[in-house]
C-alpha positions as CSV (number, residue, x, y, z in Angstrom):
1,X,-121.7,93.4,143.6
2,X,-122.3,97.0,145.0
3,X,-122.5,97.3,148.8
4,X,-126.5,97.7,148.9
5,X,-126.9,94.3,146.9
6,X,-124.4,92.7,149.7
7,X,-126.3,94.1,152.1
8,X,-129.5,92.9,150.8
9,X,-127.4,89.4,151.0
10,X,-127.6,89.9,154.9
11,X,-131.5,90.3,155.1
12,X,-131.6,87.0,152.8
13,X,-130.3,85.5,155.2
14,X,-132.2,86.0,158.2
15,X,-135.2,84.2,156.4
16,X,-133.6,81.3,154.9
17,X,-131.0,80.5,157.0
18,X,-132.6,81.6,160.7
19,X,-132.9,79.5,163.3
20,X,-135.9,77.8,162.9
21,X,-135.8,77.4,159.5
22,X,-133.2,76.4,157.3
23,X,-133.3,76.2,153.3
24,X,-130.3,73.8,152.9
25,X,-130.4,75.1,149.0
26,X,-129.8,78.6,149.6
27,X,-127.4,78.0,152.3
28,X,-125.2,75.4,149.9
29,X,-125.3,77.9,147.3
30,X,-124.2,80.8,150.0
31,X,-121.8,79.0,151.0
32,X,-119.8,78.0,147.6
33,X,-119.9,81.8,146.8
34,X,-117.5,84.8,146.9
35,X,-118.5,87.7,147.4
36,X,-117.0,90.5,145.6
37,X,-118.4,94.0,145.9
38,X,-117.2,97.9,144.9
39,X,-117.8,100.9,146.1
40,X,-119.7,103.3,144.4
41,X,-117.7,106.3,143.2
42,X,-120.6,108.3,142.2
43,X,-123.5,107.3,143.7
44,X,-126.8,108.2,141.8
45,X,-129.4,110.8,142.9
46,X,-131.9,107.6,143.3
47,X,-129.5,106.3,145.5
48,X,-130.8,106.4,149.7
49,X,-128.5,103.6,151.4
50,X,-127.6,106.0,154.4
51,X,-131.5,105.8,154.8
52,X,-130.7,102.0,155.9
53,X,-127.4,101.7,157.9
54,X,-125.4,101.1,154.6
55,X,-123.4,103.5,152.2
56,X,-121.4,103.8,149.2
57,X,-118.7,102.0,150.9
58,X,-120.2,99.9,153.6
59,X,-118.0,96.6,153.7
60,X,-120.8,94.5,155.6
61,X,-121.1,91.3,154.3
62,X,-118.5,91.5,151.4
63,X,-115.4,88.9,151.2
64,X,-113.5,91.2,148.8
65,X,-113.8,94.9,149.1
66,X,-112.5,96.6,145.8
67,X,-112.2,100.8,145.7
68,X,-111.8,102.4,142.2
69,X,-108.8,104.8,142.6
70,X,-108.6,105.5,139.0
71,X,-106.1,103.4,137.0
72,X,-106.3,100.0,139.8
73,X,-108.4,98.9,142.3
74,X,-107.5,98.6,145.6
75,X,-108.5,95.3,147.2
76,X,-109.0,94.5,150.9
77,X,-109.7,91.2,152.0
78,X,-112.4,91.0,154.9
79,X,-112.9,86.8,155.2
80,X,-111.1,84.0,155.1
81,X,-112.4,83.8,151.4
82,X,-111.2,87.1,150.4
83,X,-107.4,86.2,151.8
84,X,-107.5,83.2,149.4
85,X,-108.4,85.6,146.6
86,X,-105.5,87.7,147.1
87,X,-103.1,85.0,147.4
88,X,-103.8,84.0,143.9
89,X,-100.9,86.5,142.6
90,X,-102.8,88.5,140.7
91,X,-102.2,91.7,143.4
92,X,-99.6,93.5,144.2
93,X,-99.0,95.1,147.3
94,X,-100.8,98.7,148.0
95,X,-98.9,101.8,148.4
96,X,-99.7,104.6,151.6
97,X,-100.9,106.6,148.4
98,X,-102.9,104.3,147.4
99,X,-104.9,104.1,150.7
100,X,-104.8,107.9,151.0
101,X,-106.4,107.5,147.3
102,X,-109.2,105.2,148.5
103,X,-109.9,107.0,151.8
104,X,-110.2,110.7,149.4
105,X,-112.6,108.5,146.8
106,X,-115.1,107.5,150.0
107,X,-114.9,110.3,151.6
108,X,-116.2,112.4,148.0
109,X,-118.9,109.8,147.3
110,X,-120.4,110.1,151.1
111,X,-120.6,113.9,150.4
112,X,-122.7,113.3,147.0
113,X,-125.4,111.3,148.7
114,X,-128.9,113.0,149.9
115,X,-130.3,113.3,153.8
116,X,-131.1,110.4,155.4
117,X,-134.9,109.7,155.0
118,X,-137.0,110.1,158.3
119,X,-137.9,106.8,159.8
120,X,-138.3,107.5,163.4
121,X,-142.1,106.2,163.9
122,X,-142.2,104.0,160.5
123,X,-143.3,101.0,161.9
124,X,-145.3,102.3,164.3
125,X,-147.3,104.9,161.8
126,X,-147.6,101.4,159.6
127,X,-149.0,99.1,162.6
128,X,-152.3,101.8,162.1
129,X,-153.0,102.1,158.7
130,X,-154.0,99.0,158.1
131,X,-157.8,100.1,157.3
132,X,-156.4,103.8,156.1
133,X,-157.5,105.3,153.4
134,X,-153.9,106.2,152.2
135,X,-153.7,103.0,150.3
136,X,-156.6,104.1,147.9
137,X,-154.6,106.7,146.5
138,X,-151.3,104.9,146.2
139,X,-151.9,102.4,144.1
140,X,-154.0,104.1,141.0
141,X,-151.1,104.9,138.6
142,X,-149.0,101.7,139.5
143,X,-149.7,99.4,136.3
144,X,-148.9,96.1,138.3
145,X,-145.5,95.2,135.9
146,X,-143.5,94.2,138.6
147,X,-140.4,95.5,137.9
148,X,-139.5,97.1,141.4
149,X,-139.9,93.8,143.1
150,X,-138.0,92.0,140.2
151,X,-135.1,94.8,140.6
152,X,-135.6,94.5,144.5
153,X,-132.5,92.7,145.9
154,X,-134.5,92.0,149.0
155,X,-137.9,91.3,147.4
156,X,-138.0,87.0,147.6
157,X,-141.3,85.9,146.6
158,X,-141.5,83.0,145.0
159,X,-143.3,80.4,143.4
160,X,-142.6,76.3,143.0
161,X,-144.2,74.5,139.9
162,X,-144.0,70.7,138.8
163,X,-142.3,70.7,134.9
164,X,-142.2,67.5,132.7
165,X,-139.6,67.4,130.3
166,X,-138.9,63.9,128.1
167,X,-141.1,62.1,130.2
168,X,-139.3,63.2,133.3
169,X,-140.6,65.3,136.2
170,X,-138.5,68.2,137.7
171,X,-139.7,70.5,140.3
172,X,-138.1,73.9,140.5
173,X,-138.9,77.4,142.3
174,X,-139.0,80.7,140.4
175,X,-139.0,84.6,142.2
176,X,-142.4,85.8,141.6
177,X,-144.2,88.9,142.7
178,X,-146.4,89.5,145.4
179,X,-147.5,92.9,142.9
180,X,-149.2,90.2,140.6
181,X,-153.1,89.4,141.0
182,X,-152.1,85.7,140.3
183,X,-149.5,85.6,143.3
184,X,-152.4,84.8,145.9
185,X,-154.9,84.1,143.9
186,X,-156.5,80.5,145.5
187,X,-157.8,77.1,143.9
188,X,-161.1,78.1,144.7
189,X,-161.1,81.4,142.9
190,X,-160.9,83.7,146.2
191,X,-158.0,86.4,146.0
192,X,-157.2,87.8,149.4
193,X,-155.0,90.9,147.5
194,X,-157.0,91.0,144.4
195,X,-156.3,95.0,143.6
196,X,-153.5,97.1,143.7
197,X,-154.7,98.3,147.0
198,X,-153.6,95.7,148.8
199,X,-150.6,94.5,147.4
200,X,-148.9,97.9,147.3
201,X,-149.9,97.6,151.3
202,X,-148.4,94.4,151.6
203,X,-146.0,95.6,149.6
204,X,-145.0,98.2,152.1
205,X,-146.0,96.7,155.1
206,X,-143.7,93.5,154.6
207,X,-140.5,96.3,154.1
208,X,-141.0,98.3,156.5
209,X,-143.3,97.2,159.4
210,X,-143.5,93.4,159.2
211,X,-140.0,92.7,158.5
212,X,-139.3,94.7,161.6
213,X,-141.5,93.0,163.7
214,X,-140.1,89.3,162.8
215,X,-136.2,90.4,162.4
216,X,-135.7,94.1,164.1
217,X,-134.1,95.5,160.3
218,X,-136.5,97.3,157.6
219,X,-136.1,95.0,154.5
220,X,-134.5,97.6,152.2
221,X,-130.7,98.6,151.3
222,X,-131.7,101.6,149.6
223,X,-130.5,100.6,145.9
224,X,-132.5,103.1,144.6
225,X,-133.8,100.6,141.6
226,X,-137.2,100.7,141.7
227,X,-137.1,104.7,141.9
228,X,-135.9,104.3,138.4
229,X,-137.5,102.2,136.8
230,X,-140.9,102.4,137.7
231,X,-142.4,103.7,134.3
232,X,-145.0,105.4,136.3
233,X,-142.6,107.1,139.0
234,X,-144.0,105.8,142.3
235,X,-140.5,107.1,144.1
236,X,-140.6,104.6,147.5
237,X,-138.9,107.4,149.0
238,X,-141.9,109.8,148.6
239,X,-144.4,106.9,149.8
240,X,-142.4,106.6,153.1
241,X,-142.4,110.6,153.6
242,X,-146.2,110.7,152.7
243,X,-146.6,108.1,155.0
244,X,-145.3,109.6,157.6
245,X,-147.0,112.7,156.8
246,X,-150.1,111.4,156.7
């Protein structure tokens, strides 16, 4: 995993393991994992984790922290976990050069990343455009496909169905998208989001004013995935400046 996606691990985790509610099957699977992430060498000009507390080589959350210093890795263990990975034998012990190495390799991929993003205000700017008018421009390119929330590794919507199978019942849950018209659409025909309007403002709020409110962290690691592969090129990071331009 890459230090953003470990991070996004962390915000997972403050809505289904919190205090007052636990999901015993994310935790059990939470718990029998590993954690492996690497640092990002070259991080990409989509890429805006220093936006969010994190960066190319943010260890938070990781067990096993491996650095690319050309022909090996350099592995440092961070947890309990990670010591058991290194005592398997398959490392051998790092060298003062390799170090250096690793330090030099973080040090050059900080230096490629782009200005923080300004979020001083945000959530406050958020809390009154509930009724703005902003949100009637933002959403008329997006073409509802999903793909940034399906990318997101913070986005957890999801959806529970019933499935029969050789005369058997299972019920399972699926990630869905709150970008999808279907997502709230009710029994009795009533959709409380039923345009792009409002789901690109729930979309937003939940990130990066609701989140905030319920947890005190903006739910975003800065990954950078939706920037690219949004087919229409509705770049998150110019929502959040026009937002707070506007």
């Amino acid at each position: 995993a890459r230090p953003c996606d470990v991070r996004a691990l962390g915000l997972l985790d403050l809505v289904f393991d919190a205090p007052d509610y636990k999901d015993l099957y994310y935790i059990n699977k939470r718990e029998k994992t590993t954690i492996v992430a690497l640092g990002c060498n070259s991080p990409l000009s989509t890429c805006f984790c220093t936006s969010f507390e994190g960066g190319p080589f943010t260890k938070e959350g990781a067990d096993l922290f491996l650095t690319d210093i050309g022909d090996w890795y350099l592995a440092e263990a961070l947890t309990p976990k990670g010591e058991r990975l290194l005592d398997e034998e398959l490392f051998q012990e790092a060298t003062k050069a390799d170090v250096r190495a690793a330090a030099k390799v973080e040090k050059e991929a900080l230096a490629k990343m782009a200005p923080p993003l300004e979020l001083d205000g945000l959530k406050e700017k958020l809390d009154t455009m509930i009724d703005s008018p902003f949100w009637d421009r933002l959403h008329e390119k997006c073409l509802g496909c999903g793909v940034c929330t399906f990318l997101c590794p913070t986005c957890h919507c999801f959806d529970i169905v019933d499935e029969a199978l050789n005369s058997k019942g299972e019920r399972v849950r699926n990630w869905d998208s709150c970008m999808f018209p279907i997502y709230t659409l009710e029994a009795s025909g009533h959709n409380p989001r039923p345009s792009g309007r409002e789901r690109w403002r729930q979309r937003l709020m939940h990130k990066f004013d609701y989140f905030v409110t319920n947890y005190g962290r903006f739910l975003c690691v800065g990954c950078g995935r939706c920037v690219i592969n949004c087919p229409v090129n509705l770049d998150i990071r110019k929502v959040i400046a026009d937002v707070m331009a506007f």
